[in-house]
C-alpha positions in Angstrom: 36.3 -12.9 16.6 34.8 -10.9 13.4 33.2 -13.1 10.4 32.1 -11.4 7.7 29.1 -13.2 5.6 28.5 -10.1 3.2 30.1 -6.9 1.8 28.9 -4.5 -0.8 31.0 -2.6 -3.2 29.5 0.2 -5.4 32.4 1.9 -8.2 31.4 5.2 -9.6 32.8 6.4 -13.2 32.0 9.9 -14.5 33.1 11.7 -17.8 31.8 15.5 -18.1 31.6 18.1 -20.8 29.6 20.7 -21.4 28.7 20.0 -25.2 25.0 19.9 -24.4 25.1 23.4 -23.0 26.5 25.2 -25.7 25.7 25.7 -29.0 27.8 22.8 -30.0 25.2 20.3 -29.2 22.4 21.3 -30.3 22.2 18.4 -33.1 23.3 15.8 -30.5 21.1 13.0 -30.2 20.2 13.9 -26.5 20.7 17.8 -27.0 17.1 17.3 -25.0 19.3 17.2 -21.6 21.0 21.0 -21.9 17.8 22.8 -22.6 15.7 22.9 -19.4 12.1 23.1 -20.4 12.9 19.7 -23.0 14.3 18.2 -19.8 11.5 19.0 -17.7 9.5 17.4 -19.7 11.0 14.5 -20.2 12.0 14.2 -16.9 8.1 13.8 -16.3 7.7 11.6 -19.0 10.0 9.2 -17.2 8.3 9.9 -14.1 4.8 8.4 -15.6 7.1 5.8 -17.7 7.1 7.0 -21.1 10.2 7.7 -21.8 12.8 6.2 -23.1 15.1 6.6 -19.7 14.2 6.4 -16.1 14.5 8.8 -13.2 17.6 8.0 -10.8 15.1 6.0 -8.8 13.0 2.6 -9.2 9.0 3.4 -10.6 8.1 -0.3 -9.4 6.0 -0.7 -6.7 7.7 -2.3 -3.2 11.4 -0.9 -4.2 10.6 1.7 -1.0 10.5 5.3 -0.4 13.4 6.9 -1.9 14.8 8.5 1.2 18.2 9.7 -0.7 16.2 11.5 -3.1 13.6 13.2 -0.6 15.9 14.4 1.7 18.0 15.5 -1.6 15.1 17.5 -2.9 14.6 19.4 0.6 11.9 16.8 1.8 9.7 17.2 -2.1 8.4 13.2 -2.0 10.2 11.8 -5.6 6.5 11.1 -7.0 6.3 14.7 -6.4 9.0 16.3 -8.2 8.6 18.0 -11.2 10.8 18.1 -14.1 11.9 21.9 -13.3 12.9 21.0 -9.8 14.8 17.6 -11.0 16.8 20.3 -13.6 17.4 22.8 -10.7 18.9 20.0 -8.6 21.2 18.0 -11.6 19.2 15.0 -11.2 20.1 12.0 -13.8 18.5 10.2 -16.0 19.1 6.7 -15.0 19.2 3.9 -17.8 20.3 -0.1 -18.0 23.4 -0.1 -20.1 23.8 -3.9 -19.7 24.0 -7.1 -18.0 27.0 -7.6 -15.5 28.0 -11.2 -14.5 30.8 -13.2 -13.3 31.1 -17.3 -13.0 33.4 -17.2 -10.2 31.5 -14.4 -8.9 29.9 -16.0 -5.1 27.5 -12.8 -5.1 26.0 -10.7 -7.7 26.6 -7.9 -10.0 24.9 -4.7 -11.4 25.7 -2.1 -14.0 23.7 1.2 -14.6 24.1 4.2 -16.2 23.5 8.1 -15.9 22.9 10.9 -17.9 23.1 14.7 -16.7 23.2 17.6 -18.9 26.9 18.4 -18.3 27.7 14.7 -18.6 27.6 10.8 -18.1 28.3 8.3 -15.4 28.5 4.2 -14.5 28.0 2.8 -11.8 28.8 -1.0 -10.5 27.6 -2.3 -7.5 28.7 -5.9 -6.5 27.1 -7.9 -3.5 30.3 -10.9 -2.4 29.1 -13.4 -0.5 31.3 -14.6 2.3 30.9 -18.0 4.2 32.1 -16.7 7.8 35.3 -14.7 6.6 37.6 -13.1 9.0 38.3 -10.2 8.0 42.1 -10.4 6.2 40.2 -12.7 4.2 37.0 -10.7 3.3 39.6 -7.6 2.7 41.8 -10.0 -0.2 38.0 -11.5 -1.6 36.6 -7.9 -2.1 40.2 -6.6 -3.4 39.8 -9.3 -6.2 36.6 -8.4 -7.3 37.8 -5.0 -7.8 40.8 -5.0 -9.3 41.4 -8.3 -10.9 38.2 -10.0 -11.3 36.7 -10.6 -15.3 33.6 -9.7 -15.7 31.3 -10.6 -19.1 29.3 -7.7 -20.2 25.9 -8.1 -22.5 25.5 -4.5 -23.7 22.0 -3.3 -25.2 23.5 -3.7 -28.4 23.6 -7.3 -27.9 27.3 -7.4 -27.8 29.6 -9.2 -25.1 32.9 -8.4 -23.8 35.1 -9.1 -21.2 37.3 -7.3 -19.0 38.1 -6.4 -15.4 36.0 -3.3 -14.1 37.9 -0.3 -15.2 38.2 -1.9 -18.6 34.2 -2.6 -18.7 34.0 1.1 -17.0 35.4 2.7 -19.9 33.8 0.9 -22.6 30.1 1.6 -20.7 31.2 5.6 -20.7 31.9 5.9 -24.3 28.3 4.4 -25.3 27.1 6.8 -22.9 28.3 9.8 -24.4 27.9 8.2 -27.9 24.0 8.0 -26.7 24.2 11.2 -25.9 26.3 13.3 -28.7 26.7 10.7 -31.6 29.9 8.7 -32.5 32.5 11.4 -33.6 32.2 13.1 -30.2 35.5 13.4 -28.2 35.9 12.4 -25.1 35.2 14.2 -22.3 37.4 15.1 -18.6 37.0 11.7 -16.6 39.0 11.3 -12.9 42.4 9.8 -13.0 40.5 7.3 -10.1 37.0 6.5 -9.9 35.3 6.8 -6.8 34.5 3.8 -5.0 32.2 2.6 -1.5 32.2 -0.7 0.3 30.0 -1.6 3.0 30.4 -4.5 5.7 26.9 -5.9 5.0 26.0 -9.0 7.2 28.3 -10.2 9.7 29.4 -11.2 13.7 31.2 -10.9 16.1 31.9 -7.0 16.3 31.7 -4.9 18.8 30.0 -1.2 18.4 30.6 0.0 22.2 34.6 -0.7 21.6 36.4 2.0 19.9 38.8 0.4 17.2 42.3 1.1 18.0 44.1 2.9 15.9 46.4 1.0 13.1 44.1 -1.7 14.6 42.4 -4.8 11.9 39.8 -2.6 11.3 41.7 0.5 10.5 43.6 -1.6 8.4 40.9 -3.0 6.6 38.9 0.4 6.2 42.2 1.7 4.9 43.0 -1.0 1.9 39.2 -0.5 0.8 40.0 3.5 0.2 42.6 3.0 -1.6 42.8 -0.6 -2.8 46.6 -1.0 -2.4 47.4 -4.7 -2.9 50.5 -4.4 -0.2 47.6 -3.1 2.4 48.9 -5.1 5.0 52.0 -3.6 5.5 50.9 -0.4 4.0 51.4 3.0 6.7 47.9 4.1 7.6 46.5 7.3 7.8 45.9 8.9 11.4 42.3 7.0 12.1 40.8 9.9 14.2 41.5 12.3 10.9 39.5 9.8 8.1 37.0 9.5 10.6 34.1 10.9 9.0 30.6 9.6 11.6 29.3 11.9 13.8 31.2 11.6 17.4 27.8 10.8 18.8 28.0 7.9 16.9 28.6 4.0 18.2 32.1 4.0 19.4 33.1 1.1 17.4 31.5 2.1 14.4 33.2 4.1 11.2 32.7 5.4 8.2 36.5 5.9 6.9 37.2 8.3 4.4 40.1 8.6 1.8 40.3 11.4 -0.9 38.4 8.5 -3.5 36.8 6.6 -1.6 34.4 5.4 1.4 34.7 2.6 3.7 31.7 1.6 6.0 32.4 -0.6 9.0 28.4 -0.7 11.5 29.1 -4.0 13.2 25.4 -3.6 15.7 24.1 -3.0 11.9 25.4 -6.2 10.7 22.1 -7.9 9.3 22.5 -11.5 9.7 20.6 -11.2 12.9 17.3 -9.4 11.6 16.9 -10.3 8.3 14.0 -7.7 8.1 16.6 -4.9 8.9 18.1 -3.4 5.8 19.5 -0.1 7.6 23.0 -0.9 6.0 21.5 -1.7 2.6 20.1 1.4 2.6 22.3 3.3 3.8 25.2 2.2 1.4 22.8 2.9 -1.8 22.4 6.6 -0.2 25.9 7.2 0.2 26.5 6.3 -3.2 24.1 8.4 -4.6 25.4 11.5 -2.6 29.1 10.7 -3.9 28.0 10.5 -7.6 25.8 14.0 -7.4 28.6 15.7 -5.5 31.1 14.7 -8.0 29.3 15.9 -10.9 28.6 19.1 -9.1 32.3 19.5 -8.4 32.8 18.9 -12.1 30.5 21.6 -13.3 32.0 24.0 -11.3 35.4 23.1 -11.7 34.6 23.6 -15.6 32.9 27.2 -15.0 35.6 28.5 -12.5 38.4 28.0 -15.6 36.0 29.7 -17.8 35.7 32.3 -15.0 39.1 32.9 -14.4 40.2 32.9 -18.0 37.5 35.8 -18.9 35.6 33.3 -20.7 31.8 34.1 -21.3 29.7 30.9 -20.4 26.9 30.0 -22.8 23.7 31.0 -21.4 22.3 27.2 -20.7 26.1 26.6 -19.0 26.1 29.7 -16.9 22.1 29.0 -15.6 23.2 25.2 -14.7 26.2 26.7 -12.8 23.9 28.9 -10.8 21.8 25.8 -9.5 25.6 23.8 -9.2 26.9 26.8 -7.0 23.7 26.5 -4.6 23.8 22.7 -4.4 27.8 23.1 -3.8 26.6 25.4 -0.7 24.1 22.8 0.4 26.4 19.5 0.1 28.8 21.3 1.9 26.9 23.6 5.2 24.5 22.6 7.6 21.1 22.7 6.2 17.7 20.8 6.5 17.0 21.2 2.9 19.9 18.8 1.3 21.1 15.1 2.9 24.0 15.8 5.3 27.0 13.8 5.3 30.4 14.5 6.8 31.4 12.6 3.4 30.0 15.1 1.4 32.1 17.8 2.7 35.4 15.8 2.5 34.6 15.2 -0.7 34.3 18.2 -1.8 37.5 19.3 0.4 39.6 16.7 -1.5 38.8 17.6 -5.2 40.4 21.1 -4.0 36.9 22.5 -5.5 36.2 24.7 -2.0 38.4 28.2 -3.8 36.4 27.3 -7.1 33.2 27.3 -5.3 33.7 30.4 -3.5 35.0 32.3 -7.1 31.7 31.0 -9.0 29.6 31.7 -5.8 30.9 35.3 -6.0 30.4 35.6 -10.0 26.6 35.0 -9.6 27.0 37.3 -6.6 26.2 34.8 -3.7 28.3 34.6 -0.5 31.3 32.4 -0.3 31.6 29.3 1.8 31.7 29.2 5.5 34.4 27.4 6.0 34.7 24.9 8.9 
């Protein structure tokens, strides 16, 4: 029998506009983050830690190497990137928007926020701890931490609310973009659904030489954390072998499950209560989160420049040079390359936002080759 001990669930929120690279925001208070040599340099500013804002990965000493973010930049070490690189590739600026906590909350709870020039974004990531859970049970616990579960929020400000984690979601974005255009700005294009990834953390029992059946616990389980329907055990499941999104090489029993919003990751030889030095899931989850929030803001700068596109529309010169680097990284996230991370995820995702024709038609406009579709 399965017992789960921990899971990890990370939410991603984004809201993009393209104020900052037009002539619109040039008296926002960030109007820094659409011009590219202010970015630059301020990018390296954060680098050194005199900025205001951080770079999208932890400057203390023994937080590891960034292994996202090297294999992100095409194998360019993070302490090594400069600030025209970090532009070229829509790195964020990362920055503590507040204090997450939860009384009831057997685990803990993080919030951060992101700025890129073309928009903002808020993460959660929440670690539940289980006490041997089967795994119906560890499905229900996580459900309620995402979807009904009251958080209390201490905001920089000093303020404190309370809400579940949409509501807190949507409060975080608009100080974001009131940070970064002022307070009268209007709200930019967020998803109806925010993207979301849970991982199976520490656990035992599983077996990674067994394939899981299909419409099996695990499917099951995999399925309701895609798409966080409360009736998920009863629910009709999607065919397993088609949301399967691991390599084939991979463990038989193990599976990273894939719905058009969001990631389930289910490594039972990975489980680390055995080796507590072994943090291969840990890791692994932060990196797939990362890859999922900079391929949905490059799906939503391109989805913004292939309207403009079609409708004749001239793009501002800052827009139009940030949609050149988009339409390469597009290219990367999606084909076989040793310069970006691979992921099967990736791809899906950028197959489900039905962004692969908008690719291609921006791709073309800056008179670079169209996908290769698989």
């Amino acid at each position: 029998m399965v017992t789960l001990n921990e899971i990890r669930m990370s939410v991603i929120w984004t809201e993009t506009y393209p104020t900052l690279l037009t002539p619109a925001g040039a008296r926002a208070p960030m109007a820094w983050l659409g011009q590219k040599n202010k970015y630059a340099a301020e990018f390296e500013n954060a680098l050194q830690g005199t900025s205001a804002f951080e770079p999208p990965w932890p400057l203390q000493k023994g937080k590891g190497r960034h292994h996202f973010w090297r294999r992100y930049f095409g194998n360019v070490e993070p302490a090594n990137v400069k600030g025209n690189l970090a532009w070229e590739y829509l790195a964020p600026f990362h920055t503590n928007v507040g204090k997450i906590r939860a009384i009831w909350l057997n685990g803990r709870a993080s919030a951060e926020g992101f700025f890129f020039a073309h928009g903002i974004a808020f993460i959660v990531t929440v670690s539940l701890t289980l006490d041997n859970a089967v795994l119906a049970l560890a499905v229900d616990a996580i459900q309620q931490v995402r979807t009904a579960g009251l958080y209390d929020v201490t905001w920089r400000d000093g303020t404190v609310t309370q809400g579940t984690l949409d509501v807190i979601a949507a409060h975080a974005l608009d100080q974001l973009r009131e940070m970064a255009l002022g307070a009268d700005a209007s709200q930019g294009t967020r998803p109806g659904t925010p993207f979301s990834l849970v991982t199976f953390i520490k656990g035992a029992g599983g077996d990674a030489q067994a394939p899981n059946p299909p419409n099996g616990e695990v499917h099951r389980a995999l399925e309701a954390l895609c798409n966080w329907h409360a009736s998920w055990q009863t629910d009709a499941l999607h065919p397993l072998d088609t949301m399967q999104l691991n390599r084939k090489s991979a463990s038989p029993g193990h599976l990273l499950y894939g719905l058009e919003r969001g990631r389930a990751l289910w490594f039972p030889d990975l489980f680390e209560r055995t080796n507590k030095h072994s943090h291969k899931l840990s890791c692994y989850h932060r990196n797939l989160t990362l890859l999922s929030l900079q391929t949905e803001m490059v799906i939503a700068l391109i989805h913004h420049a292939a309207k403009m596109i079609a409708t004749n529309q001239v793009m501002p010169l800052r827009l139009e040079q940030l949609t050149h680097e988009g339409a390469g990284l597009a290219g990367r996230l999606y084909g076989k390359t040793d310069t970006m991370y691979q992921s099967r995820s990736a791809r899906r995702q950028l197959e489900n936002s039905q962004a692969l024709d908008e690719i291609d038609r921006v791709r073309k406009y800056f008179g670079t080759g169209g996908l290769k579709r698989a």
